[in-house]
N, CA and C of each residue as an Amber inpcrd file, in Angstrom:
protein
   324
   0.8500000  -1.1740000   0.0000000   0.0000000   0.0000000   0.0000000
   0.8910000   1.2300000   0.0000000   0.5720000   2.2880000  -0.8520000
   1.7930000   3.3950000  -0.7660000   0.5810000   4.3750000  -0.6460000
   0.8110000   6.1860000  -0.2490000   0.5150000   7.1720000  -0.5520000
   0.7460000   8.0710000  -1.0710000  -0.5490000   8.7880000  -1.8660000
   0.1320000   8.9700000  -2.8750000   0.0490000  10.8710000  -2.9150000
   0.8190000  11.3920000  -3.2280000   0.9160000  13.0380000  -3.3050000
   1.0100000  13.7780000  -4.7770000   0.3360000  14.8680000  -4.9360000
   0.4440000  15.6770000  -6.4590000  -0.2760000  14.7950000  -7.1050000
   0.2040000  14.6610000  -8.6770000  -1.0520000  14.4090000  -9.6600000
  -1.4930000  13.4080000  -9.4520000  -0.8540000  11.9950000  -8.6590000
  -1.8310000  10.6950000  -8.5220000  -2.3080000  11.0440000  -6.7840000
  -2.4170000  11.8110000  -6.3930000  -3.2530000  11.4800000  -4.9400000
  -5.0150000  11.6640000  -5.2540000  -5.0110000  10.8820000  -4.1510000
  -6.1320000  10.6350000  -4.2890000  -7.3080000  11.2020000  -3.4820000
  -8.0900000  11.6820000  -3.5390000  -9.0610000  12.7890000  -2.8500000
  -8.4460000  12.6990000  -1.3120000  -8.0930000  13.9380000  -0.5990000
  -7.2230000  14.3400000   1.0230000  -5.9880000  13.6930000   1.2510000
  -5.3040000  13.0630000   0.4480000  -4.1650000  12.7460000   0.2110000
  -3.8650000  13.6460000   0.6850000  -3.4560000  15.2820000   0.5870000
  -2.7720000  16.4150000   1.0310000  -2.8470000  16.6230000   2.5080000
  -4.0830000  16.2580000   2.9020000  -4.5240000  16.2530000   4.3830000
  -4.2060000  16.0300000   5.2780000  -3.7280000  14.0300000   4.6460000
  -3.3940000  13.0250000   5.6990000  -2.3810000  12.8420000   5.5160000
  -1.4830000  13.5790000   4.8570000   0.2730000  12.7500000   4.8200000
   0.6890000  13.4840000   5.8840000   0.4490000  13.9580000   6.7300000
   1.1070000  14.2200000   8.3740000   1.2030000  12.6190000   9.1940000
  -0.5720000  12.2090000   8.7320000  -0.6060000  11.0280000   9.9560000
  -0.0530000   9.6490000   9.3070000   0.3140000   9.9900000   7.6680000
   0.9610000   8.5030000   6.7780000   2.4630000   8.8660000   6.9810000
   3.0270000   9.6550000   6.9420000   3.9790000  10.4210000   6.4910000
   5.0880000  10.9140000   7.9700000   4.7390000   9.8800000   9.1490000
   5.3560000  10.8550000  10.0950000   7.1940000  10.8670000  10.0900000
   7.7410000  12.2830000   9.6540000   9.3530000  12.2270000   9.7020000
   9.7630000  12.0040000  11.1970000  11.0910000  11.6110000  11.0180000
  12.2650000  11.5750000  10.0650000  11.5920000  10.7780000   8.9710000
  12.6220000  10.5280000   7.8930000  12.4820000   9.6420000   6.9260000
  13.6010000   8.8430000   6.5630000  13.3270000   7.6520000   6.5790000
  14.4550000   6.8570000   6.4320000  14.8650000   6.5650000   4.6270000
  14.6670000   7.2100000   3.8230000  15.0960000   6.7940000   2.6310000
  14.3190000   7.7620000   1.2700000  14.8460000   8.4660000   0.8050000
  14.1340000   9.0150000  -0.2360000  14.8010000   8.7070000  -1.7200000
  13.7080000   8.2210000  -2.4950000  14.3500000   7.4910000  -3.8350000
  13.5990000   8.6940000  -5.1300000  14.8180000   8.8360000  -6.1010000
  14.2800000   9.7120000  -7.4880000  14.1980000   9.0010000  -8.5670000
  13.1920000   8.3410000  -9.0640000  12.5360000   7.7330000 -10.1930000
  12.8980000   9.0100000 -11.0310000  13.9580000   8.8530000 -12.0220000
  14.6140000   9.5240000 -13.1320000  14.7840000   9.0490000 -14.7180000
  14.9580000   9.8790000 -15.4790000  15.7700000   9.5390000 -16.6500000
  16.9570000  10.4460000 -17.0340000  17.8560000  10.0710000 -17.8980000
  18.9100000  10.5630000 -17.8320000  18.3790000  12.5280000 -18.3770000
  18.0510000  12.2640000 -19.9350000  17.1300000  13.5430000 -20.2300000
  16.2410000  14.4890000 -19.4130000  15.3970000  14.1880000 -18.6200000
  14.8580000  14.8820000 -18.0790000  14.9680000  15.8410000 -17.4170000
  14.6940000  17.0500000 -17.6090000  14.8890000  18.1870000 -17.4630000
  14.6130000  18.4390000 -15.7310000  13.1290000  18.0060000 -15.3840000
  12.1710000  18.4590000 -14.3060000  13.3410000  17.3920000 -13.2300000
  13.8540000  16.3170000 -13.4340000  14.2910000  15.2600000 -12.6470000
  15.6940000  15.8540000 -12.2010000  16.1820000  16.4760000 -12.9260000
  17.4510000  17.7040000 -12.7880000  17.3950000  18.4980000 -11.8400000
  16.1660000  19.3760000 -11.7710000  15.7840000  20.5130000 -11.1240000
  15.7220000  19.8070000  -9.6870000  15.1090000  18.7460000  -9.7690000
  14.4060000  18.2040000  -8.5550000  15.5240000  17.7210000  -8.0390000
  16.6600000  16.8450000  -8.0880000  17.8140000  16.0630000  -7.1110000
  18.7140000  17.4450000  -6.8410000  18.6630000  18.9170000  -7.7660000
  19.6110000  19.7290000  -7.5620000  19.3930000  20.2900000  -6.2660000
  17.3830000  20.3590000  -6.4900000  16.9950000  21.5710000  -5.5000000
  17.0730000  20.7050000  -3.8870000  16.9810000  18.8520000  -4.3160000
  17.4240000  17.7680000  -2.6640000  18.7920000  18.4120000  -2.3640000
  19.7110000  18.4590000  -3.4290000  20.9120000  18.4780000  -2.8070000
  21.3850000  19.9550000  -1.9460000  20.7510000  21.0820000  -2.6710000
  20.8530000  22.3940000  -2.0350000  20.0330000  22.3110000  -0.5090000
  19.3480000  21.4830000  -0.4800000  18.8070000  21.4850000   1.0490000
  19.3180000  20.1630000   1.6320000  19.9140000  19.4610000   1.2920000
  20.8690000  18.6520000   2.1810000  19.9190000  17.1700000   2.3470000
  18.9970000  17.1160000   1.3980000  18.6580000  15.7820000   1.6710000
  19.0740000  15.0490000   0.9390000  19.4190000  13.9330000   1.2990000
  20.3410000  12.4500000   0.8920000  18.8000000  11.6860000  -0.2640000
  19.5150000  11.1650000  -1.3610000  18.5210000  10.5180000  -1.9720000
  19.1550000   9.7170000  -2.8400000  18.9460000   8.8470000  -3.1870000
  19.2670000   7.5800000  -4.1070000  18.4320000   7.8880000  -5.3090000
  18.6960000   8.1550000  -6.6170000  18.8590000   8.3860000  -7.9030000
  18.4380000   6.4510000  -8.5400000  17.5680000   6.9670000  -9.3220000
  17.5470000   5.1750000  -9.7650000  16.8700000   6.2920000 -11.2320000
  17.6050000   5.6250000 -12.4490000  17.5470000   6.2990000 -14.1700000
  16.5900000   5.0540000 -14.5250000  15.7750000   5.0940000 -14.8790000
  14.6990000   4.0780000 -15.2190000  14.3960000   3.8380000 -16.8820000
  15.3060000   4.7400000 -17.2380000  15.7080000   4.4560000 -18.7060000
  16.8490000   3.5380000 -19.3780000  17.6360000   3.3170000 -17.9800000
  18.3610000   2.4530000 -17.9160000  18.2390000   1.0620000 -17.1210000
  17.2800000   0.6810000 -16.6640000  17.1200000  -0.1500000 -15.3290000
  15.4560000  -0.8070000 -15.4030000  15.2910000  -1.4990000 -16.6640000
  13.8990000  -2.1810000 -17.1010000  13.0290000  -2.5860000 -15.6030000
  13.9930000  -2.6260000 -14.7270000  13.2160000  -3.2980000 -13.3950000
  13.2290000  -2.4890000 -12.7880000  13.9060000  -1.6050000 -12.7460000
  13.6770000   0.1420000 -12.0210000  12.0860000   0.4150000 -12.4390000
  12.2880000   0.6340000 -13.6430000  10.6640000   1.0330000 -14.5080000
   9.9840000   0.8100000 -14.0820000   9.9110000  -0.7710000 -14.2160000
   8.6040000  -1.6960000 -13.5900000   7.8700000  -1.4160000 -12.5530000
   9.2680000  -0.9410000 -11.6160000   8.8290000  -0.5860000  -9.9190000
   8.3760000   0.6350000  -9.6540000   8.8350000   1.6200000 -10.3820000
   8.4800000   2.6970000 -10.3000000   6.9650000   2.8470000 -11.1180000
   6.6320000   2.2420000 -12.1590000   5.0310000   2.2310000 -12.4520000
   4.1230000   1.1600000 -11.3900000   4.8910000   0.2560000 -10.8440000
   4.4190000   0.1050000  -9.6990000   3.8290000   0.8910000  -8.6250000
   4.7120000   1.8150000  -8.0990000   4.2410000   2.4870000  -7.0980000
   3.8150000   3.5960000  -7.2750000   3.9040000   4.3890000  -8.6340000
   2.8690000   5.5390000  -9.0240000   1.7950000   5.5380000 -10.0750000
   1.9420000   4.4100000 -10.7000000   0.2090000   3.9300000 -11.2420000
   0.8020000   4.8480000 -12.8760000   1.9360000   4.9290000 -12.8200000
   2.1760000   5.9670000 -14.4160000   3.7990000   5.9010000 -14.5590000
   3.6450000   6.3050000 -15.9960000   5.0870000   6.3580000 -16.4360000
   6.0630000   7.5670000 -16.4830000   5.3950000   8.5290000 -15.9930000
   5.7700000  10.1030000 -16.0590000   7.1620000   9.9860000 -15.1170000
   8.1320000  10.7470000 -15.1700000   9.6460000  11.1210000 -13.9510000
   9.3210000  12.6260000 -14.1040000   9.9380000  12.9910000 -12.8020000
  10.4590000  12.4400000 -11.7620000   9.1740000  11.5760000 -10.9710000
   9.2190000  10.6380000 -10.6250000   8.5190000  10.5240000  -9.1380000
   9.4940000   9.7100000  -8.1410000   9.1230000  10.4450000  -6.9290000
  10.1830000  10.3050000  -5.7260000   9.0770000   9.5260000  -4.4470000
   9.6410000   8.7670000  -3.7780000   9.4600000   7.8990000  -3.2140000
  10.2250000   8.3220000  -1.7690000   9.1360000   8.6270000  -0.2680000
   9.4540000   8.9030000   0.4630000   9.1790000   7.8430000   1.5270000
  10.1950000   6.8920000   2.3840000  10.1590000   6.4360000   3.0580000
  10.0620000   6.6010000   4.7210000   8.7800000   6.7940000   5.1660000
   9.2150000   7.5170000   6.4180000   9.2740000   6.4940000   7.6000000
   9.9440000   6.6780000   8.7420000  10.2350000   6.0180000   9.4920000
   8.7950000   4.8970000  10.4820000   8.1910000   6.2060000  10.4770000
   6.8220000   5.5410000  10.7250000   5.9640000   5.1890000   9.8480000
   4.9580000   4.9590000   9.2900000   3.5110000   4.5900000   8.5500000
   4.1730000   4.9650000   7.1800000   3.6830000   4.7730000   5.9990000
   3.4280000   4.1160000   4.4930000   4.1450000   5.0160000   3.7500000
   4.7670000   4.5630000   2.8070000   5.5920000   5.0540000   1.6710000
   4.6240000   6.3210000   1.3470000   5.3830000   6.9370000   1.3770000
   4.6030000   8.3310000   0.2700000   5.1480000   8.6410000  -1.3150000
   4.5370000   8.5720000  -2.4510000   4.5940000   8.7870000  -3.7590000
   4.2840000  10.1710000  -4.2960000   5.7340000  10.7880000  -4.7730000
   5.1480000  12.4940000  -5.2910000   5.9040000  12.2960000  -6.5130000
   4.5240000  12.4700000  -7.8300000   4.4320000  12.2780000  -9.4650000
   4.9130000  13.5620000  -9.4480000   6.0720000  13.2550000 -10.4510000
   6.1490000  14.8920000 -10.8620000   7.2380000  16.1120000  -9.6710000
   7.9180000  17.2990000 -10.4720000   8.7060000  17.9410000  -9.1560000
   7.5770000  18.6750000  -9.0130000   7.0560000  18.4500000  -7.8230000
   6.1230000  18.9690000  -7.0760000   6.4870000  19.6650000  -5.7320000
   7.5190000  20.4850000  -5.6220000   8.1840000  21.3870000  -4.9680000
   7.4280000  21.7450000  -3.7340000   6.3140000  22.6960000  -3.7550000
   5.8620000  22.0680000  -2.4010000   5.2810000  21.4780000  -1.1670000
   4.8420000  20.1440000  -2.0230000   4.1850000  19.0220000  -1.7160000
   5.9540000  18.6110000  -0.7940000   6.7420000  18.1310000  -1.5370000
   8.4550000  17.8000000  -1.1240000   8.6810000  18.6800000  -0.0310000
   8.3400000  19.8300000  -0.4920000   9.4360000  20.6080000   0.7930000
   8.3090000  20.6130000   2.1040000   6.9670000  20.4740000   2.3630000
   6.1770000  20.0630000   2.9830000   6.5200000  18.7660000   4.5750000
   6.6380000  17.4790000   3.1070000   6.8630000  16.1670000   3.2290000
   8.2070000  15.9350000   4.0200000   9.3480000  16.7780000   3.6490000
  10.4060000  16.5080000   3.9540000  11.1210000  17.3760000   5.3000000
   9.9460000  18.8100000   5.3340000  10.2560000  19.6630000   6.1780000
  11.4170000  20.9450000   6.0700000  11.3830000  21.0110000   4.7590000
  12.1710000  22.3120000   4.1420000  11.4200000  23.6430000   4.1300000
  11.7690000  24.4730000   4.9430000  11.3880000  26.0290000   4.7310000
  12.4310000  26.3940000   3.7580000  11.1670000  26.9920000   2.7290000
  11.8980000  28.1210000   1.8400000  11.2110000  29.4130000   1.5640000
């Protein structure tokens, strides 16, 4: 079961990712391709705020793909995959800036 944030959530998705979603977070993953412009923006703007994330190119990695339309129901990148320490994966389609900085606890 994952949750899901931005274009695949699903009606109060925005609501309840406090009580799915509680940080720290133990793992944040970037469903990428090498081209992609938006997937650029998005690991530059993790790295300027200091969050750690594992990069997986799904243009390269047929089983990357798989998993990643697995857990966001689409084929679109970026989507990033937030593991939080407590309760259910959270899924954000798309750089959805600030849904992320929300999720992750970045003031900007």
């Amino acid at each position: 079961m994952h949750s899901y944030i931005g274009i695949a959530s699903p009606r109060g998705a925005k609501s309840l990712h406090y009580l799915i979603c509680n940080m720290p977070y133990k793992s944040v993953t970037v469903y990428s391709t090498v081209v992609c412009p938006y997937c650029k923006i998005e690991k530059q703007w993790l790295e300027k705020n200091d969050i750690k994330y594992k990069n997986v190119f799904v243009d390269e990695d047929e089983d990357a793909a798989d998993e990643m339309i697995k857990k966001s129901n689409q084929m679109g990148v970026p989507v990033t995959v937030i593991v939080p320490e407590k309760g259910k994966e959270v899924v954000v389609v798309g750089f959805n800036r600030p849904e992320l900085a929300k999720i992750l606890e970045i003031k900007e």
